[in-house]
C-alpha positions, 0 to 999 in steps of 0.5 A: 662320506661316500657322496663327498668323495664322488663330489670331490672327483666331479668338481675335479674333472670340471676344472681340468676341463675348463684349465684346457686350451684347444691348441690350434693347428699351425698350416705353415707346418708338415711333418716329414720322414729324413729318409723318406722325403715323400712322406708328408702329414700334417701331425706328428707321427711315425714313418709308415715305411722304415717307422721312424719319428717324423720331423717338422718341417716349416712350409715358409723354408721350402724352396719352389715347386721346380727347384732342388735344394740340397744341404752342403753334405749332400753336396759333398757326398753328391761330388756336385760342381758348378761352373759359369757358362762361357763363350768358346769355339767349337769344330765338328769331329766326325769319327768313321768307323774304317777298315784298311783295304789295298789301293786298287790304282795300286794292285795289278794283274798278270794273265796269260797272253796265249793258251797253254799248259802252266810247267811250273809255277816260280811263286806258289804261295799267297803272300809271297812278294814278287819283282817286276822282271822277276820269273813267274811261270813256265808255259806249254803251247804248241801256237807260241812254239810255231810262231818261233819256228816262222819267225826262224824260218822267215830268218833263214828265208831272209839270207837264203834270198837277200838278192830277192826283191819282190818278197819284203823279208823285213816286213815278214820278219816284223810281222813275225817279231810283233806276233812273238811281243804280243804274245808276252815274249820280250827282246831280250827272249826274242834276241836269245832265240835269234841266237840260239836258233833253237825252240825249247818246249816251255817258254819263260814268262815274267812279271810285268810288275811288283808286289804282293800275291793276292790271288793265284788262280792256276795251279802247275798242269793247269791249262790257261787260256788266252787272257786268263788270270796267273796272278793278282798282284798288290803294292802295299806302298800306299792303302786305302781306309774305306769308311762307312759313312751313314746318308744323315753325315754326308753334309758334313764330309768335305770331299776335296779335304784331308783327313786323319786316320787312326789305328787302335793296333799301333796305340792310336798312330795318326796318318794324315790322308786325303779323301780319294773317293765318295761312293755316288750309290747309297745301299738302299737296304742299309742307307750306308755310303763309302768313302775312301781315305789315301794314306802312306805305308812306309815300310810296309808295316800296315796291312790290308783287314786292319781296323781304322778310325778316319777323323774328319775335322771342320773349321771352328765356330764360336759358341757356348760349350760344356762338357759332355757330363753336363746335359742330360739327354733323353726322347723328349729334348736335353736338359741341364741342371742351373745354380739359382743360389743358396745350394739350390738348382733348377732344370733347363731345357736346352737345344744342343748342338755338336760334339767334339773333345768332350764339349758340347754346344749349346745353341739355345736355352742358356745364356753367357754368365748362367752357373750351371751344374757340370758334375753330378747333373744325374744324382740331382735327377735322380734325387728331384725324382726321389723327392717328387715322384716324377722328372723336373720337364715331364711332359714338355719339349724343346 
C-alpha cells in the first residue's frame, strides 16, 4: 500500500512538470515605481525606496531620450503654458544706479576780498537760504580802514585845491575809488561814505549771489585772509543725477541723448533730463565711470543725497521676444523649453540678447512659429533631471 501511494505522488509531480510552459520574458516591458521614476527592473517587484508595487511600463510608449512627457494633471498642477513664438520689437533700457548731487555750474562761493577779522556772522547755520544782496558778514581790517580814510582825503585834497593844475585829483580819486570795489565794497557803500564822511570800524559785506549754505568755513572772531572762503553757496533749481556706469555699458550710452530719471522716494516720479556730462577717466580699481544727468527741481522739492534710477532708452529694433520666465540661464549658455506635441517637450538651446520690459530677444536657436514653453519652464527641468539623473544640454554650449 505504502508503495501505490509513493507511485501515485511520482507520477503526479511528472504531470505537473510536463502541464508547465516556460513563460518567455516580454523585452518591450520595464517595471517602474510612480513615485520614483529612476527605479527601472526588468521583473515585477517592490520599490527599493518607499516599497511600493512596481508598475508595467511599455518601452514602445516612452517618449525619446531628450524629451519630457507629461500627463494633463501635472500639466495643471505644474501651471505649465506654451505660447507661439513671434516676430516683435524690442529697445535697449539700460538702468543706472544714481544719486542726486548739486549742479556745480550752479553752486558758488563767497571769500573774503581782503584780511581781517569776522565781527559777525548774519547766517550761521548750514542750510539756511541766503539772497543775493542780502547781508553776510561784518569784517575788521585796519587796510580797508586806511583806503577809506585816502579815499576821504584825496576828497578833501580835491576842493581844498580845485584851482590846481598840475596834480590830477580825479585820477587819484579813481584810483582810490577802484582799490575800495576791488576790495568787495559796492557804489552804493562807497556813495554812503562820501556822505557820511566817517570811517566805522567793521565793514558790511554782502552776498553776490543766492542760495543755499552748503559749506561755512569761519566762524565770528575768526581772521580771514585775502581770498579765503566765508561761504559755499548752492542753487537747487536744477540737480545733477550722477550715474555709475560699468566700462562693459559705455557702447550703449549716447552722450548727446536724453534721458529718464527716476525716484523711488517720490513713488517712482519721472523727470526727463539730458546727459551733461561723461566722465573721460575709468577708475582703474573699480572699472566704474560717471555720468552726469540735468534735471529740474521745481519748488525745490528734491534734495541733494536722494537715490535715483537714470533710464537710458535706445531705438526699437525687430526681433523674436519672450518673456523673461522663459530661458532658463546658467554658465553654459540659455536654454528654453519647446512643445513637440502630444503633452511633450524638448530642450533648445538659444543665443539671447537684450532685455527690456520683461521681454527678452532671442537671436538664435528658435524660429517664428516654434511653440514654446513661457510657464513652468524650471518645473519641466526640474522634473527632466528627476527622471534623468542629469540636465537636458549637459555638457554642451552655444
Amino acid at each position: 500500500m505504502r508503495y501505490i501511494l509513493l507511485f501515485s505522488i511520482f507520477f503526479l509531480f511528472l504531470l505537473s512538470c510536463k502541464s508547465k510552459k516556460e513563460i518567455p520574458k516580454d523585452t518591450d516591458t520595464y517595471y517602474t515605481c510612480s513615485m520614483h521614476p529612476q527605479v527601472r527592473e526588468s521583473k515585477p517587484g517592490k520599490c527599493p525606496i518607499c516599497h511600493m508595487e512596481l508598475t508595467m511600463v511599455k518601452k514602445s510608449n516612452e517618449v525619446k531620450q531628450d524629451e519630457l512627457q507629461l500627463n494633463e494633471q501635472q500639466i495643471q498642477l505644474g501651471n505649465i503654458q506654451i505660447d507661439t513664438i513671434r516676430s516683435g520689437t524690442i529697445g535697449d533700457k539700460l538702468v543706472l544706479t544714481a544719486t542726486l548731487n548739486f549742479d556745480q555750474m550752479k553752486s558758488s562761493s563767497v571769500s573774503s576780498r581782503v584780511m581781517g577779522r569776522i565781527e559777525k556772522l548774519y547766517y550761521k547755520n548750514i542750510g539756511d537760504y541766503v539772497k543775493q544782496g542780502a547781508p553776510l558778514y561784518d569784517l575788521y581790517s585796519e587796510e580797508l580802514n586806511n583806503a577809506k580814510q585816502e579815499y576821504l582825503l584825496v576828497i578833501d585834497k580835491k576842493k581844498a585845491f580845485s584851482n590846481e593844475q598840475t596834480i590830477d585829483f580825479d585820477q587819484l580819486l579813481l584810483s582810490a575809488k577802484n582799490k575800495l570795489l576791488l576790495w568787495g565794497l559796492s557804489e552804493t557803500q562807497i556813495k554812503q561814505l562820501e556822505i557820511n564822511k566817517k570811517v566805522t570800524p567793521t565793514t558790511t559785506f554782502y552776498s553776490t549771489s543766492s542760495g543755499y549754505i552748503t559749506a561755512l568755513d569761519v566762524r565770528e572772531g575768526d581772521y580771514s585772509m585775502e581770498g579765503g572762503t566765508i561761504v559755499k553757496l548752492a542753487d537747487l533749481s536744477s540737480l545733477w543725477a550722477e550715474a555709475q556706469v560699468y566700462t562693459s555699458q559705455m557702447a550703449q550710452i549716447d552722450r548727446n541723448s536724453f534721458a529718464t530719471v527716476q525716484l523711488p522716494d517720490f513713488d517712482g516720479r519721472e523727470i526727463k533730463g539730458r546727459i551733461e556730462f561723461v566722465n573721460p577717466e575709468i577708475n582703474p580699481d573699480t572699472r566704474i565711470n560717471l555720468i552726469r544727468v540735468s534735471i529740474a527741481n521745481p519748488g525745490n522739492m528734491l534734495k541733494p543725497g536722494m537715490p535715483a534710477y537714470v533710464l537710458l532708452q535706445n531705438p526699437q529694433r525687430k526681433s523674436l521676444t519672450l518673456p523673461i520666465d522663459a530661458v532658463l540661464r546658467n554658465g553654459n549658455g540659455a536654454t528654453v523649453w519647446v512643445s513637440t506635441g502630444n503633452n511633450s517637450f524638448k530642450n533648445k538651446m538659444v543665443e539671447v540678447g537684450l532685455e527690456s520690459d520683461n521681454r527678452i530677444e532671442i537671436k538664435s536657436g528658435l524660429a517664428v512659429g516654434e511653440v514654446v514653453v513661457i510657464s513652468g519652464a524650471y518645473l519641466l527641468q526640474s522634473e527632466y533631471i528627476f527622471k534623468n539623473g542629469a540636465k537636458p544640454m549637459e555638457g554642451m554650449k552655444m
